[in-house]
Every structure is written in C-alpha cells, then in structure tokens.
N, C-alpha and C positions, 0 to 999 in steps of 0.2 A: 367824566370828561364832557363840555359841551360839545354841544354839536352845532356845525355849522346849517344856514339855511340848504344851501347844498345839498347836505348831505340828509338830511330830511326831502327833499325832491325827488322822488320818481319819475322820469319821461315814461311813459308805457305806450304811446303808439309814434311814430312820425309818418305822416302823409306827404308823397314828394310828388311832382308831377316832372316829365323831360319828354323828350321826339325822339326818336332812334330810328327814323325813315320817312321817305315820302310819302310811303303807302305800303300798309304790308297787307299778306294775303292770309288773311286770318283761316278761313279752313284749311290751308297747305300748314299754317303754325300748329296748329291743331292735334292734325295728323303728325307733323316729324317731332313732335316737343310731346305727343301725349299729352297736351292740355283738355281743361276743360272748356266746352265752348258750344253753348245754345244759344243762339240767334235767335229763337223767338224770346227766351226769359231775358238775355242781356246783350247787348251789344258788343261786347268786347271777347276774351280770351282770358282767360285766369291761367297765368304762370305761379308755379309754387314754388317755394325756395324751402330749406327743409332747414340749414341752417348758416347765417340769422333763418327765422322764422319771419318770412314774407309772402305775400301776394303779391302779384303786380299783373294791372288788365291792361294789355295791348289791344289798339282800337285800328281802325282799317286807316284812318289820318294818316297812324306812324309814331301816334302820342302815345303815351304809356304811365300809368299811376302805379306809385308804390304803397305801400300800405302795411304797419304792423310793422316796423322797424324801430328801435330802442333809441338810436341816437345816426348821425347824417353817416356813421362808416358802417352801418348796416343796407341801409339808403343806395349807398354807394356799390358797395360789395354784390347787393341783389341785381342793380341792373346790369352792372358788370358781365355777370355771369350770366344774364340771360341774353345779354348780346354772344357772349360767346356759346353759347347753344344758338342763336339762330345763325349763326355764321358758320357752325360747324354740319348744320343740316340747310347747306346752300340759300339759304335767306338772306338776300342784300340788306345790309345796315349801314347807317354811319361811320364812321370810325369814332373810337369813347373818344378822340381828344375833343370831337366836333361836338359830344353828347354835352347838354348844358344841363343839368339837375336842379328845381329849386323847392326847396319844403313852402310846402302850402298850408300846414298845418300840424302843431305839436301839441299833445296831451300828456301832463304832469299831474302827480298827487304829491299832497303836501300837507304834511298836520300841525295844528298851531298849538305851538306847546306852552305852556307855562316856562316864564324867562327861569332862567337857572339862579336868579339870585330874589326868585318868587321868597316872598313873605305874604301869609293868606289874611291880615289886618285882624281889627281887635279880638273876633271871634275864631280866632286861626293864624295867630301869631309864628308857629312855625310851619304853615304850608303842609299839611298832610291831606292824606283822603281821607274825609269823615265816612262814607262806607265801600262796602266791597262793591266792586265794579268788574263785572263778569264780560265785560265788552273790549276790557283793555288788557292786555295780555305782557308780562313783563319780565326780564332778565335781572338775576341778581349778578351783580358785580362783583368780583373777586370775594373775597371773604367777608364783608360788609353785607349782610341780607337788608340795611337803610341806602344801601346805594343801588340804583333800579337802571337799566334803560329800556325801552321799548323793543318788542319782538316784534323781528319781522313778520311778513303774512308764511314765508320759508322757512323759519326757523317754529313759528306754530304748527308748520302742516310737518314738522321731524321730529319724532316718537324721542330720538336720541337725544333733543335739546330739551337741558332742563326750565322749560316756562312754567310761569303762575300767571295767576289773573290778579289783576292788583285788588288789594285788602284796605281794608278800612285803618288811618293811622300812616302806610305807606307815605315818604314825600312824593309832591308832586312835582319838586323843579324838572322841569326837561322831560314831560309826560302828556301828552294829548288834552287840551284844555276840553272840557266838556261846556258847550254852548249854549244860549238859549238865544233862537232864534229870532223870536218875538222884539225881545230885547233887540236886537242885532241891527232892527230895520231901523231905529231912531237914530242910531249912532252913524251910517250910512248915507252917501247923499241921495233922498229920498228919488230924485229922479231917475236912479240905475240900479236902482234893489225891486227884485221881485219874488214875491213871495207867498206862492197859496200851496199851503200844506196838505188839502185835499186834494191836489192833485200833481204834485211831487211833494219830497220831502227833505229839500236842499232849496234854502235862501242863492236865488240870484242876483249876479252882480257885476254891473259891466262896466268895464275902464276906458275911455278912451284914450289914453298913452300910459300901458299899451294899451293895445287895440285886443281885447283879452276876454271873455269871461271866464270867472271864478264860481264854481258850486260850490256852497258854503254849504256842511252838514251839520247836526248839532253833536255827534262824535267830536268835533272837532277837524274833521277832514275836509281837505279841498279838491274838488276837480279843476285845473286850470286849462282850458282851449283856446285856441285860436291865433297861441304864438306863433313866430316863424321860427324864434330861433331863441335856445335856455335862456340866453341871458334878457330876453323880455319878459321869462315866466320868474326870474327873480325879479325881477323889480317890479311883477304885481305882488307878489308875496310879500314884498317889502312894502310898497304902501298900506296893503289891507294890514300890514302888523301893526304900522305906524297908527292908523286911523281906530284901530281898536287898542292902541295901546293900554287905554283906562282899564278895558276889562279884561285885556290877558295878560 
C-alpha cells in the first residue's frame, strides 16, 4: 500500500516559547519544584515532564522554553502542568487562558523513496535492488516476501518483529532512494546548497518559502528545521521531490 508523504514524516523535537509571569523567583521554583537550577552554568531552571517527555527552562523574565515535545498537544500539556505545580507550591502565575504559546521551531525526518509506480529504465526495467544493503532494514508484507515496506527505527530495535535487511533483486517502489550527493548539488539552486563532506556528511539546503533548512543525506534521509508549523515541513518535502523529480 502507498504511503503518504505524511506518514513518512517524523516531528521529533517542537521548541515553543510563552510568559507565565512577570517575574518568578527562580531559587524558591527550585527549591518547591525540586528543579534543576545553577546559576553559574545557566541562567534559567530546568522543569522535567516525565510524560510527554519535556524540558522546559523558566527564566526570572517570566518567559519560559519548551523543548522535546512530538507535536503542539505535547507543547501544550507540559506547560499546563507546570503552571499547575507552581501554583500549587504558592508561586503567582498567570492564568493558562492569559498563557499565549507559540512554536519557534520544529524538527522532522523524512526519506525520499522511490515513487511506487518506480520503473529502474533500460538496465533495470523492473526496479529491484541490484545488491544487498545492510543499512536498510525491511518488512515483508503478508504472504508476498516481493512485497516489502520499511521498518521502523522501533520495530528494528524489537527482537519479536520479523525484519531483514534488503537483498539484492528485492523491488524498490516505496523504499529509501539511496543518493549521490555529488550529483545532487547540480540539480539544486546552486545558490542555497551546501556541501563539504569533510566536515559533515549531509548536503545542505535552504528554502526561502518555507523559510526551512533540509539536511539531505546520501541514505536517502532528511533532516527538516526551522518550521513553525507541519504543514510547512510538507511543503518543503514537496518541492525538494518535485525538483529532484528526474532522479527519484
């Protein structure tokens, strides 16, 4: 079955910034919250959430940074409850309707696969992998061992899920396009690709609408930064398909 761009999308961090006072008194938060909190390494208070899994550093302003939340009801949920701990160990806050939250920044991964109706041309008319590729890891689909999709990084790290590593022969429709960088930068508008593989080892590449950078790997994977909000990390995912359409 395809898959949508979607649903090939990981969000894995959102960064949100909001105010929750005029001023709070960071060693009293410290102390009634059990936070962490050194003033000489950092200026702020490190509140933990255990689950969602977040951080969020209150600063003596009143402002306060979320960080490490999946999507905006993670976001939400954390500062929620951490106004309700300072409220509940006598710390003046705001009230949440007053609280205004806005993502400052979101990070997504995304792999660019081979379109599902891939034909590999003259030397590879029906689209297989000509050898084994021990980097890409995959699920066989009902009874069909020719019908494949991608394992996740949770279903490889579970002893109980039956993965392999894709074989030589395997199709490729809807499987991790393997890259060549090199290539990559001609096809790219040369003025927003950058690219020295001595000193990383992902082609960059910056959009201005969106307002975005994408880490291109030659896996075939991307890191996407600097969105506010998903649906501007799809629509960089959707030009960079569009513009490499030739070679994926």
């Amino acid at each position: 079955m395809a898959t949508s761009d979607e649903d090939r999308l990981t969000v894995v961090n959102v960064v949100a910034s909001t105010r929750v006072a005029e001023e709070l008194n960071l060693p009293d938060i410290a102390i009634q919250l059990n936070c962490e909190y050194e003033p000489e390494q950092f200026p702020g208070v490190v509140y933990r959430v255990v689950d969602p899994k977040l951080a969020i550093l209150m600063f003596r302003s009143g402002r306060a940074v979320c960080t490490g939340g999946k999507n905006e009801d993670n976001i939400h949920t954390g500062i929620e409850r951490m106004i309700g701990d300072l409220r509940a160990a006598g710390i003046e806050t705001w009230d949440l309707k007053d609280v205004t939250i806005e993502v400052q920044n979101m990070v997504a991964t995304f792999a660019l696969h081979y379109p599902d109706a891939y034909t590999g041309g003259p030397n590879n008319p029906n689209g297989v992998a000509k050898f084994d590729d021990q980097n890409i890891h995959v699920i066989e689909v009902g009874q069909d061992p020719l019908e494949l999709r991608l394992a996740t990084d949770e279903e490889k790290a579970d002893d109980s899920i039956p993965t392999r590593k894709l074989r030589g022969g395997d199709p490729l429709a809807g499987l991790p396009r393997r890259l060549n960088l090199n290539h990559l930068t001609f096809h790219l508008p040369f003025d927003k690709v950058e690219y020295e593989p001595e000193q990383f080892p992902g082609l960059i590449y910056r959009l201005d609408y969106p307002k975005v950078v994408c880490l291109i790997f030659g896996s075939g994977k991307m890191v996407i930064t600097g969105a506010r909000h998903k649906d501007e990390i799809l629509e960089a995912v959707e030009i960079i398909q569009d513009e490499l359409a030739d070679l994926l």
